[in-house]
C-alpha positions as CSV (number, residue, x, y, z in Angstrom):
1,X,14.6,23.4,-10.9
2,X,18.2,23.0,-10.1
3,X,20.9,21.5,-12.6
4,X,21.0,18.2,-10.2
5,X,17.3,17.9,-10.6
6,X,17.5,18.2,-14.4
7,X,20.5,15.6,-14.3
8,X,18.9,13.1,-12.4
9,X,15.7,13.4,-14.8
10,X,18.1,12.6,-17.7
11,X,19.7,9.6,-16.1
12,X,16.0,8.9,-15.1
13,X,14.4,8.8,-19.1
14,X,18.2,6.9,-20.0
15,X,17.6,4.3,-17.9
16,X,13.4,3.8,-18.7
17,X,14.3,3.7,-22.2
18,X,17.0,0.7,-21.5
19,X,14.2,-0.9,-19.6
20,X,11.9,-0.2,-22.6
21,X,14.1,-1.5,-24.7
22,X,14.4,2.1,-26.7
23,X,16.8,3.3,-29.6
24,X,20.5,3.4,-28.3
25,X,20.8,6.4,-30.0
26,X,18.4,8.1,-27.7
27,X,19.4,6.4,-24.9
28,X,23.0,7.7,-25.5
29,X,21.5,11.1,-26.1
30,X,19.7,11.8,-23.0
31,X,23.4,10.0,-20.6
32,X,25.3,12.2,-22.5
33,X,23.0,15.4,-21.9
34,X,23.2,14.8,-18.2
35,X,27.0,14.5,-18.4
36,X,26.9,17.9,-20.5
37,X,24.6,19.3,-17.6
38,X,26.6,18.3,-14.2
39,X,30.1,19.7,-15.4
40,X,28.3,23.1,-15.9
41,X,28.6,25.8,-13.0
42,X,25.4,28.2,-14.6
43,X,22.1,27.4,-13.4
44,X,20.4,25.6,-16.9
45,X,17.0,28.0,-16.0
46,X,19.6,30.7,-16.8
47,X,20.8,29.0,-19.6
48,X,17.3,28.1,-20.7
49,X,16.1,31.6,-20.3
50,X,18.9,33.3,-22.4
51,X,18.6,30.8,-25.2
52,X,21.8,29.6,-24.7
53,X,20.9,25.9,-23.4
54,X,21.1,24.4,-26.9
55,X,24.6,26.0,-28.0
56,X,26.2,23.5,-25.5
57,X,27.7,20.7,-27.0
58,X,25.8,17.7,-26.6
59,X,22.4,19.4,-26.0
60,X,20.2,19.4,-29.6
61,X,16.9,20.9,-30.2
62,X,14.7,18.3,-29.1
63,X,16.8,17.7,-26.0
64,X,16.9,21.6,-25.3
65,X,12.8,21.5,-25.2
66,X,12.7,18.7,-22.9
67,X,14.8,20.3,-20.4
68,X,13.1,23.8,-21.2
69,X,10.1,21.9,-20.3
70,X,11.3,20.6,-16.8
71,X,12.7,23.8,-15.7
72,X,9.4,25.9,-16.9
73,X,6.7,23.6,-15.6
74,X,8.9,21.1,-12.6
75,X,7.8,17.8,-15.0
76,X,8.1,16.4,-18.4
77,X,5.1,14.3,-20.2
78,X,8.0,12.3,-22.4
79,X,9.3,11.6,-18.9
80,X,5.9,10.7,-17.2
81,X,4.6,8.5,-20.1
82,X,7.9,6.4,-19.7
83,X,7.1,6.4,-16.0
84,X,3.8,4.9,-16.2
85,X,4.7,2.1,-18.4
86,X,6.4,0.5,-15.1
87,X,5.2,-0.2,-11.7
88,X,7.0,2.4,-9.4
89,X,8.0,-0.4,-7.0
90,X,10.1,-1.9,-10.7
91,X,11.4,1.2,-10.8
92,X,12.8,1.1,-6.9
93,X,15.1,-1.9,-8.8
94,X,16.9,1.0,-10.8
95,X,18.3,2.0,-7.3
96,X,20.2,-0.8,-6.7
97,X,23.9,-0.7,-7.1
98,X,25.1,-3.2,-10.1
99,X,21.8,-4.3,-11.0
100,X,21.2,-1.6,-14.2
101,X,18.5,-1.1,-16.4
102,X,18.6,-4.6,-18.6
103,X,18.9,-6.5,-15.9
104,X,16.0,-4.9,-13.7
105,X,13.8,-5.3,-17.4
106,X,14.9,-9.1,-17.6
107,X,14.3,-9.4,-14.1
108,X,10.7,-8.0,-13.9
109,X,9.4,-9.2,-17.4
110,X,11.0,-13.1,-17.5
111,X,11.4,-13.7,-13.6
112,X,8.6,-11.7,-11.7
113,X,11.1,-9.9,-9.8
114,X,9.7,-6.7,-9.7
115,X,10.3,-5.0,-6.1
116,X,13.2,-4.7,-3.8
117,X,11.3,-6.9,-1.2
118,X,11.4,-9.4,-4.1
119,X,14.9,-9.4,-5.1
120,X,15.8,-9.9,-1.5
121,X,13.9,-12.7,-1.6
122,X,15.4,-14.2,-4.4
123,X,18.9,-13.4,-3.2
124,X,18.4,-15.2,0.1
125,X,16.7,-18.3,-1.6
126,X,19.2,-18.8,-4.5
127,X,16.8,-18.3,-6.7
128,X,18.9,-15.6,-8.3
129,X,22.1,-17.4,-8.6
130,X,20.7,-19.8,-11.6
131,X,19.2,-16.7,-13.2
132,X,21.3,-16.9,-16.3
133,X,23.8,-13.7,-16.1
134,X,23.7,-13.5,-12.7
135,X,25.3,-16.1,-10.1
136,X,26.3,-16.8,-6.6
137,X,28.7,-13.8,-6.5
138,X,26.9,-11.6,-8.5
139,X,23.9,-12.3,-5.9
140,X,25.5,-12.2,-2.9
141,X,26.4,-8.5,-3.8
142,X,22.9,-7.7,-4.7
143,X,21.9,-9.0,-1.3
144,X,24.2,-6.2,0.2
145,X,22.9,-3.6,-2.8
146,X,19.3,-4.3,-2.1
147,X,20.1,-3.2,1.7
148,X,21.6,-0.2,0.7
149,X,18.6,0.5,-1.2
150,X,16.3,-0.2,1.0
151,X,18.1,2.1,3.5
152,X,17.9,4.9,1.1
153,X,14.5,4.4,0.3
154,X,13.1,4.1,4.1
155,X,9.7,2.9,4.3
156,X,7.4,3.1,7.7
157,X,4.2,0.9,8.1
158,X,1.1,2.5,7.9
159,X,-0.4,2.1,11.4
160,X,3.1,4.3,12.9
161,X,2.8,7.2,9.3
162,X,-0.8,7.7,10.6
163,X,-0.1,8.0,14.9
164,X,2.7,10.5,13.5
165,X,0.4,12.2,10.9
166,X,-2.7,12.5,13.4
167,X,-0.5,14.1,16.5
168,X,1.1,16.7,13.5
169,X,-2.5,17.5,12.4
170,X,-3.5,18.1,16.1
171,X,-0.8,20.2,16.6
172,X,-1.1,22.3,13.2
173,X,-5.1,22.9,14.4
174,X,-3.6,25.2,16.8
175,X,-2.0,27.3,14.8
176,X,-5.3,30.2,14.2
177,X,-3.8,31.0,10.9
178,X,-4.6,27.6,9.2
179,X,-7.7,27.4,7.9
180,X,-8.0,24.0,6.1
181,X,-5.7,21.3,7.0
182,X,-5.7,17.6,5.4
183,X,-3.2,14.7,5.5
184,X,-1.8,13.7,2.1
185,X,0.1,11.2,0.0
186,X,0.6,7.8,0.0
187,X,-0.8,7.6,3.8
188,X,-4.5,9.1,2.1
189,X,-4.1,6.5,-0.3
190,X,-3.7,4.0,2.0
191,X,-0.7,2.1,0.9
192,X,0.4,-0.5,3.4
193,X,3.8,1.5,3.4
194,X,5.1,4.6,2.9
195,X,8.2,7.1,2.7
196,X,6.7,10.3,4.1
197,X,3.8,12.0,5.2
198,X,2.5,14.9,3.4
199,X,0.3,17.6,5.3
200,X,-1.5,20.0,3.1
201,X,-2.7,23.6,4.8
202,X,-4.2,26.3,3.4
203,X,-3.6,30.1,4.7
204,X,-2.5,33.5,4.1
205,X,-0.5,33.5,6.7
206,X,2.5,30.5,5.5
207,X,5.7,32.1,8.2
208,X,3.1,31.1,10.9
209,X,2.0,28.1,9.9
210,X,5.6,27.0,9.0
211,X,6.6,28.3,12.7
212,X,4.5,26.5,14.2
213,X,5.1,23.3,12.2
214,X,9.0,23.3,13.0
215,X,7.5,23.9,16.6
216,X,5.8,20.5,17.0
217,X,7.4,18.6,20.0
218,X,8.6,15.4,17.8
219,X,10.3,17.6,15.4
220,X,14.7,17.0,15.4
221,X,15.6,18.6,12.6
222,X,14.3,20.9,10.1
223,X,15.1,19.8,6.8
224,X,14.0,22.3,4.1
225,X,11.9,25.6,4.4
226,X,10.6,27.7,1.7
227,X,8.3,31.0,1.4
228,X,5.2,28.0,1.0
229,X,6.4,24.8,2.3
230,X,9.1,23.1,4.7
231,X,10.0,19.7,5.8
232,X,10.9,18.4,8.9
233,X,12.1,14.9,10.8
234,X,10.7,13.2,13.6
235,X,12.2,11.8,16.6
236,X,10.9,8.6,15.2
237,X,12.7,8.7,11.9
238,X,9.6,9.7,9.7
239,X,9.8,12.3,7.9
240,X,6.9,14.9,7.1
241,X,6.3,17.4,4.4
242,X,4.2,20.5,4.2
243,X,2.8,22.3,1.9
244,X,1.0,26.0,2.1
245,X,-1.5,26.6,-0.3
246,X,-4.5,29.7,-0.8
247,X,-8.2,28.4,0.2
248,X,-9.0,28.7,-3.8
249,X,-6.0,26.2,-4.6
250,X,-6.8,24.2,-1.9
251,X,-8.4,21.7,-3.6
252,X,-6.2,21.3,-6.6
253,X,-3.2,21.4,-4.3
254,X,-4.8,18.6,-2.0
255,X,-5.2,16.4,-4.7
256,X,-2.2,16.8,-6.3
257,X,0.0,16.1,-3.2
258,X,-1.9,12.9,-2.6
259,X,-1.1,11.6,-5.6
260,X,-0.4,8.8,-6.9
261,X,2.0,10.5,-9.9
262,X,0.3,8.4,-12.5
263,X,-2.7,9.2,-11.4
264,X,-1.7,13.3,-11.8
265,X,-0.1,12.2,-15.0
266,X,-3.2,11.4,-16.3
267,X,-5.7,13.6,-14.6
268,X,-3.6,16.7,-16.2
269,X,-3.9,15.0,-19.2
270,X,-7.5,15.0,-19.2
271,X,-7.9,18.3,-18.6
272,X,-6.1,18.9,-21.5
273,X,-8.1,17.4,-23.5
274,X,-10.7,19.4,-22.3
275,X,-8.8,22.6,-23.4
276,X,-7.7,23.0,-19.5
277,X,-4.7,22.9,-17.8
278,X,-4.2,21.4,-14.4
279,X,-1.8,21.7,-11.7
280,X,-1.7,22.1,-7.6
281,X,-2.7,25.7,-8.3
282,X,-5.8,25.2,-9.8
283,X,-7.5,24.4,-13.4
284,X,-7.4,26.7,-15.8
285,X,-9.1,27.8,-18.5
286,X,-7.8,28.7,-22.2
287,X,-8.6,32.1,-20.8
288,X,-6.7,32.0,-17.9
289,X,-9.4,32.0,-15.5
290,X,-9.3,29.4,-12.8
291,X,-12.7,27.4,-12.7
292,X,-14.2,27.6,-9.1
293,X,-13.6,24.2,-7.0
294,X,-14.8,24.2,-4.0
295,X,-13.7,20.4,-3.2
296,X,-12.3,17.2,-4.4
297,X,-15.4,16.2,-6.0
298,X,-16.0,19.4,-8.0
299,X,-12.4,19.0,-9.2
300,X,-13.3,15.3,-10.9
301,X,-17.2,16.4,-12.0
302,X,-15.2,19.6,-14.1
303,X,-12.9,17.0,-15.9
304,X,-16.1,14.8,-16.7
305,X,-15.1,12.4,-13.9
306,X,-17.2,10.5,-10.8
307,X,-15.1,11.6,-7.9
308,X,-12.5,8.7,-7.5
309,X,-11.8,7.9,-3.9
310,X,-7.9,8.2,-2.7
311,X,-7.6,4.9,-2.3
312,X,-7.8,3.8,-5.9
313,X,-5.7,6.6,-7.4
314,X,-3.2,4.7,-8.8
315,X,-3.5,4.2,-12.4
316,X,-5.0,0.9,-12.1
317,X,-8.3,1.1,-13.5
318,X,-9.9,4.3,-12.2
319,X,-9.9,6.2,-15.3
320,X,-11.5,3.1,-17.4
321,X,-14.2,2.9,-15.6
322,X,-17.7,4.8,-15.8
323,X,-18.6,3.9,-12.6
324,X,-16.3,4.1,-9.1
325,X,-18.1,1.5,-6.9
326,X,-19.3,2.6,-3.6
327,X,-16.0,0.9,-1.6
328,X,-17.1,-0.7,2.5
329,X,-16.6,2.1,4.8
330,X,-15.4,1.1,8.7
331,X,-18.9,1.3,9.8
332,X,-19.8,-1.5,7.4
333,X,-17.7,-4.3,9.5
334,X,-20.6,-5.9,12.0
335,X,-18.4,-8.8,13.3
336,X,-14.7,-9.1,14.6
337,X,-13.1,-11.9,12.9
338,X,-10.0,-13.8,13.9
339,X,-8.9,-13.3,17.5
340,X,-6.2,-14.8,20.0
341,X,-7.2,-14.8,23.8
342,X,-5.2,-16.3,26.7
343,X,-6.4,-19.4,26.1
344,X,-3.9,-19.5,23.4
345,X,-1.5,-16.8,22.8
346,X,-3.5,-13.9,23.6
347,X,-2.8,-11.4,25.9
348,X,-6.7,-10.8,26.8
349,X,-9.1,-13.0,28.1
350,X,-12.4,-13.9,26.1
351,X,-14.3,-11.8,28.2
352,X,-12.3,-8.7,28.0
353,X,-12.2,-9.3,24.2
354,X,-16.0,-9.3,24.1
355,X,-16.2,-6.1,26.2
356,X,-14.0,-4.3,24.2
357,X,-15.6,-5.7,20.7
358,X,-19.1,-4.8,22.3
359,X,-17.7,-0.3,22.7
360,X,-16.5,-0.7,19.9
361,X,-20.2,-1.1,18.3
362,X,-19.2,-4.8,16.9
363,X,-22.1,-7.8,17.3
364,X,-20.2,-10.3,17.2
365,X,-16.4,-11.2,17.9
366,X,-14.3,-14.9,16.4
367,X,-12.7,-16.6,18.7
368,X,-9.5,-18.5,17.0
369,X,-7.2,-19.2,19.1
370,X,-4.3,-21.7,17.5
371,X,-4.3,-25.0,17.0
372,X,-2.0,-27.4,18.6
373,X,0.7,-27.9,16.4
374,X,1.6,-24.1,17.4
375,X,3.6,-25.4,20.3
376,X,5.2,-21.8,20.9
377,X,2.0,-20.1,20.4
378,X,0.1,-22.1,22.8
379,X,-2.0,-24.2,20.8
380,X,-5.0,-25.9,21.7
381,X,-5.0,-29.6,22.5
382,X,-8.6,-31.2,22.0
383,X,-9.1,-30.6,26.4
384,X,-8.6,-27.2,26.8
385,X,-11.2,-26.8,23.1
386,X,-14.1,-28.4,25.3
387,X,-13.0,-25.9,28.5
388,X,-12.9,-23.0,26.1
389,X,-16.2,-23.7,24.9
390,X,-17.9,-24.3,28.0
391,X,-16.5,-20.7,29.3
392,X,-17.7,-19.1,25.7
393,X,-21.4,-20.8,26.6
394,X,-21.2,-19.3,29.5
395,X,-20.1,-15.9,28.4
396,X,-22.8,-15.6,25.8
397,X,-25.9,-16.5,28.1
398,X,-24.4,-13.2,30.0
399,X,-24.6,-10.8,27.2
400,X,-27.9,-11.5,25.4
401,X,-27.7,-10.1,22.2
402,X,-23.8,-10.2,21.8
403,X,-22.6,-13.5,20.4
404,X,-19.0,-15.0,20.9
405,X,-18.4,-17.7,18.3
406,X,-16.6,-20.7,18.4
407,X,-13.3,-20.4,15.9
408,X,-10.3,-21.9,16.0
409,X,-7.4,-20.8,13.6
410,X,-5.7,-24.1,12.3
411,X,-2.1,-24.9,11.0
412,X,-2.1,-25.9,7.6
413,X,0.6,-29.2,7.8
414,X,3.8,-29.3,5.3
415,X,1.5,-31.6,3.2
416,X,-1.4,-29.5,3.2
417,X,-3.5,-31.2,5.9
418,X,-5.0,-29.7,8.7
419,X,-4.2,-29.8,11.9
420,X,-7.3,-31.3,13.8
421,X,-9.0,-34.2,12.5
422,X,-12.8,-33.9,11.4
423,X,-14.4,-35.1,14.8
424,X,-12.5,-32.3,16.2
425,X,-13.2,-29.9,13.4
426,X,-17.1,-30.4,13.8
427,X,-16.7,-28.9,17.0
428,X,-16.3,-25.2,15.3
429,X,-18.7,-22.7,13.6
430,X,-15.6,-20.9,12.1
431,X,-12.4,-22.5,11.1
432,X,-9.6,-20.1,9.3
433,X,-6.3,-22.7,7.7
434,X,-3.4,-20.7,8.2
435,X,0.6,-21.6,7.5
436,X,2.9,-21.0,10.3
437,X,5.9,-23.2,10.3
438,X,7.7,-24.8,7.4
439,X,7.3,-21.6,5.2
440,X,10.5,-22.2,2.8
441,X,8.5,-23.6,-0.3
442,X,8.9,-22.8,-4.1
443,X,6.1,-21.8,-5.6
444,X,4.7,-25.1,-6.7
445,X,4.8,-26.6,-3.4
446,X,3.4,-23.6,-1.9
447,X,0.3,-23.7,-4.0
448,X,-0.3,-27.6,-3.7
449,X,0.2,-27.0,0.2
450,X,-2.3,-24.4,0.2
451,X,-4.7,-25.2,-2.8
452,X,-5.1,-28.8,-0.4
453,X,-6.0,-27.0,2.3
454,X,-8.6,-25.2,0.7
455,X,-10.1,-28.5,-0.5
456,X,-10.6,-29.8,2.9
457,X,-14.6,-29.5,3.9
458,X,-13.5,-27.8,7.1
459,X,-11.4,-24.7,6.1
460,X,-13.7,-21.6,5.4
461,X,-11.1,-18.7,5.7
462,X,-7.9,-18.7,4.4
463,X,-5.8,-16.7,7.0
464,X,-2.8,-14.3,5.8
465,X,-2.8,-15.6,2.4
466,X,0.2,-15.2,1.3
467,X,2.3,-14.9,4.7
468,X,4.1,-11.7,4.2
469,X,5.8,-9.5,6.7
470,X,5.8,-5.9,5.5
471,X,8.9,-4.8,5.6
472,X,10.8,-7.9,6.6
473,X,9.4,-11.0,4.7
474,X,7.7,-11.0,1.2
475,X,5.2,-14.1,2.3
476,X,4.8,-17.5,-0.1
477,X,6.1,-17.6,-3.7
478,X,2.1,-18.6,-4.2
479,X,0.2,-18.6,-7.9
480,X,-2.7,-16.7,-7.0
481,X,-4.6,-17.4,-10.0
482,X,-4.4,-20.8,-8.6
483,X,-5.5,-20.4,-4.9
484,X,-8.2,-18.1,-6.0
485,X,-9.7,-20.3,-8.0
486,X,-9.3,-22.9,-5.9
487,X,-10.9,-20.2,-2.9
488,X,-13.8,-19.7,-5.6
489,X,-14.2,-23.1,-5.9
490,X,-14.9,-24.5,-2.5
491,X,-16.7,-21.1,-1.1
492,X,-13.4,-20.2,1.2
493,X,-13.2,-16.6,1.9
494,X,-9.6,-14.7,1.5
495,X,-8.9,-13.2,5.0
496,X,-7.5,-9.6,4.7
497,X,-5.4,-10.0,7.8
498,X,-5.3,-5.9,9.4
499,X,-2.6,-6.5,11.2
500,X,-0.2,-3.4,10.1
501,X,2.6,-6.0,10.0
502,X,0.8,-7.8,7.8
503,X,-1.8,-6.1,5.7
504,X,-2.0,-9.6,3.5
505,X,-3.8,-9.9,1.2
506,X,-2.0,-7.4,-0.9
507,X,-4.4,-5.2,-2.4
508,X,-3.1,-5.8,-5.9
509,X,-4.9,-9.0,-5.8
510,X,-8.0,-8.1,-4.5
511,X,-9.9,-6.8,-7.3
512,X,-9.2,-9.9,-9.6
513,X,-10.3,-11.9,-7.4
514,X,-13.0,-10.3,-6.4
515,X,-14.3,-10.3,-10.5
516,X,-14.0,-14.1,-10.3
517,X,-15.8,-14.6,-6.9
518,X,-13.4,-14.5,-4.2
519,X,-15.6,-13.4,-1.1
520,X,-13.7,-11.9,1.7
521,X,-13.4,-11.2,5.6
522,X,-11.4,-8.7,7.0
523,X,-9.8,-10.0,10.3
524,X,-7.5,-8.4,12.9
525,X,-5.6,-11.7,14.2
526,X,-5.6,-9.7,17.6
527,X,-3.7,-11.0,20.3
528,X,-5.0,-8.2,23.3
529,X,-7.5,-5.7,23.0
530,X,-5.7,-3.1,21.4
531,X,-5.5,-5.3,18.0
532,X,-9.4,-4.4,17.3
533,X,-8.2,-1.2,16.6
534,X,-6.6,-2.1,13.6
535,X,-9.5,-2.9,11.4
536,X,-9.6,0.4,9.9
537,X,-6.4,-0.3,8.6
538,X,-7.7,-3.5,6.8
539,X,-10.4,-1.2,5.6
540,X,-8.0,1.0,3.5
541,X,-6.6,-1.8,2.0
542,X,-9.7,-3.5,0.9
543,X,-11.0,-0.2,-0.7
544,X,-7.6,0.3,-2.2
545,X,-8.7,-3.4,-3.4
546,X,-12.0,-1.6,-5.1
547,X,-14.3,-4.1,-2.2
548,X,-17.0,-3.1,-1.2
549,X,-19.1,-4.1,1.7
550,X,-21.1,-7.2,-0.5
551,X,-17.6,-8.7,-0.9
552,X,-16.9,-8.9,2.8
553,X,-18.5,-11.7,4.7
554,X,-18.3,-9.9,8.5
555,X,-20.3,-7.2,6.8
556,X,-23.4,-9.0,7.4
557,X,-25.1,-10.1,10.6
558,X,-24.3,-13.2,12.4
559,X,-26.7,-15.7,11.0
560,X,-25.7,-14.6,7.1
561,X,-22.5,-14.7,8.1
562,X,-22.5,-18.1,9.2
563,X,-24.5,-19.1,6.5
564,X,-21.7,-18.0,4.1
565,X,-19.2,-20.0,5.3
566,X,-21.0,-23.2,6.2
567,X,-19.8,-25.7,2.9
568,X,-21.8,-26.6,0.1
């Protein structure tokens, strides 16, 4: 570990104990040890090794074993506990210029403001300018910090990580001296965004496999390359990672590079408890034997565990609970839900839709195309309905078994109205309410607007709940507690919108509102024929969401489908 490494560690535990509210004192000590550490020209391993860490002035005993700690082992458990007593995306506030540690902990306990996407938010709204402490200068220059940090810490949507990760992977099978190769990191977890992608291989043979990694055709610059791992950039910005690992190691390595860090925090913490230690090398033994793995699932079963799936390894309830649920797989979706054809905005016509919903294995596909107030996305005046319906009549005496059903996707009005009246309304066997114009609302007026439109007999889905943007646009400042029970309330399922722009409803929600009731459908809001190809995205999210196929209405055949919507 280098002396920059240890300092920014320091700086690290300073600034969690600000936010934590910890002893000045300590606070002080850990600053002031970094400052000790930077104006030194000796590597600190050396100075660890030799004994002579702690006879520099400013580094104590206790201080001395924390950074003998880092250098010997690469972490700290002082360090980690801190770590997990925040969200990580809090902790993205810490790298924003002029913000600090008490204001990021006053921020994210008394205001909600707990991610860079966030504090944009509030900078552009004002909503940060009355924030006592702060004001309109003060916010204007976090408007312009939060860019920097955003730049710094470069985020890529999930649907362009995993094109890049699957062409790498392709590319690495042809190397003959990989043996096992897996995709890692936040992408195996499924996060709707992420910074990297991590590419796990094991081998004997790493110079080859690291050749023929810096080899791949998208590569522009090779960043970092080691005896067992290297790091490259893609012509598209993203930036991947590798790491080379033995066939025994494999499946401690794979799950240690996928993460979450809490999650490892705590998984190495349970084998400790069970007189083991754990890292990517394996799990050891007081003995110093490694015990034999041969996957994932062996790994979990040897700390006492059920074998948690990658998509909920994120400290957020997997290791409280006896039981991991068996979470909806892809092959569980029978129905595509929530499409746009040319009758609307769509690029494809209904019947190309249907053909393409039919390869894919789907028996049924949603037709909702918009309603009428969405003059610039074509919406549907009560005319064209009738002519659409008469072609969709048409179409399904054609296919047989196939069913296209009569949807319509309807603005939800400034006042929390829908668009069509109820004569009109009757007309459709699926209606999703969804927001699209007249988005700036506080949070009050953006939960009466959508807690009324949840009320109405008609709406059965609430489309893109919250109305983010990943990326661009953190959606409605909506109480969720409030719309879900309102949801629960009047049987509405919560869409889980797969478009990769999109991905809303955040998974963070998901399980909550599953526990009170929420039921949900997972729709692509497809506008051509390549949109269907999204679902799996939705998917990850609503396992990362711990759903599992009960919870998701377009799991079941038509009929029960139907029947699950229709209002009591």
């Amino acid at each position: 570990m280098t002396n920059t490494q240890v300092v920014e560690i320091l700086d690290e535990i300073a600034l969690l104990l600000e936010m934590a509210g910890g002893d000045p004192l300590e606070i002080s000590a850990y600053a002031n040890g970094a400052r000790v550490l930077e104006g030194i020209a000796e590597p600190v391993g050396e100075l660890v090794v030799t004994g002579r860490l702690c006879t520099l002035d400013g580094i104590g005993a206790t201080l001395g074993k924390e950074i003998g700690e880092f250098v010997a082992t690469g972490r700290n458990e002082y360090h980690e506990n801190l770590r997990l007593r925040f969200p990580e995306e809090v902790l993205d506030l810490l790298q924003v210029p002029g913000l600090g540690a008490a204001r990021v902990r006053l921020l994210h306990e008394q205001h909600g403001i707990s991610s860079l996407e966030r504090l944009r938010s509030a900078c552009e709204t004002g909503e940060l300018a009355v924030i006592e402490g702060f004001g309109v200068t003060m916010q204007q220059g976090l408007l312009d910090a939060v860019g920097q940090a955003e730049e710094k810490r470069r985020l890529f949507r999930v649907n362009d990580a995993v094109l890049a990760a699957r062409q790498m992977h392709k590319w690495l099978l042809g190397a003959p001296e990989a043996e096992r190769i897996e995709i890692a990191g936040s992408l195996r977890r499924r996060k709707e965004v992420v910074k990297n992608v991590n590419i796990v291989v094991s081998s004997t043979w790493a110079e080859a496999v690291i050749d023929r990694f810096a080899s791949f055709p998208e590569v522009v610059t090779l960043t970092a390359r080691g005896a067992d791992s290297a790091s490259v950039l893609l012509r598209n910005g993203i930036p991947v990672d590798l790491r080379i690992c033995s066939a025994v190691s494999f499946p401690f390595a794979l799950a240690h590079f996928t993460g979450s860090r809490a999650h490892n925090t705590l998984l190495r913490r349970r084998a400790v408890e069970r007189g083991h230690s754990l890292s990517e090398r394996g799990l050891f033994g007081n003995n110093g034997d490694c015990v034999d793995c041969a996957d994932e699932s062996a790994l979990y079963a040897a700390l006492g565990m059920a074998y948690v799936p990658p998509e909920l390894r994120e400290n957020a309830g997997e290791f409280d609970t006896a039981i991991i649920p068996k979470l909806i797989e892809p092959a569980d979706i029978r129905g595509v839900v929530h499409c746009h054809s040319t009758w609307s905005d769509g690029k494809s016509t209904l019947l190309e839709l249907a053909e393409a919903a039919v390869g894919l294995g789907y028996d049924y596909l949603v037709i909702t195309d918009h309603s009428s107030s969405s003059v610039l996305a074509n919406g549907m005046p009560p005319g064209r309905i009738l002519r659409q319906h008469a072609e969709i009549d048409a179409l399904n005496r054609a296919f047989g078994g196939f069913s296209i059903v009569k949807g319509a996707e309807v603005d939800i009005l400034p006042d929390g109205s829908l668009d069509y009246d109820d004569e009109l309304l009757n007309c459709f066997d699926v209606v999703i309410a969804s927001i699209h114009n007249a988005a700036e609302m506080n949070e009050e007026e953006a939960t009466r607007r959508v807690v009324k439109a949840l009320e109405n007999r008609h709406t059965m889905i609430l489309g893109h709940p919250t109305g983010r943007m990943l990326l661009s646009r953190t959606g409605y400042p909506l109480d969720m507690d409030k719309v879900v029970d309102a949801a629960v309330a009047n049987s509405v399922a919560l869409e889980i919108n797969v478009n990769p722009g999109r991905l809303d409803l955040d998974w963070r929600h998901m399980r909550q509102a599953r526990d009170r009731g929420a039921k949900f459908v997972i729709g692509p809001d497809a506008h051509r024929i390549r949109g269907l190809n999204n679902i799996p995205y939705g998917v990850g999210v609503a396992r990362k969401g711990w759903l599992r196929s009960e919870d998701v209405l377009n799991c079941q055949p038509l009929g029960a489908f139907l029947a699950c919507l229709r209002k009591r």
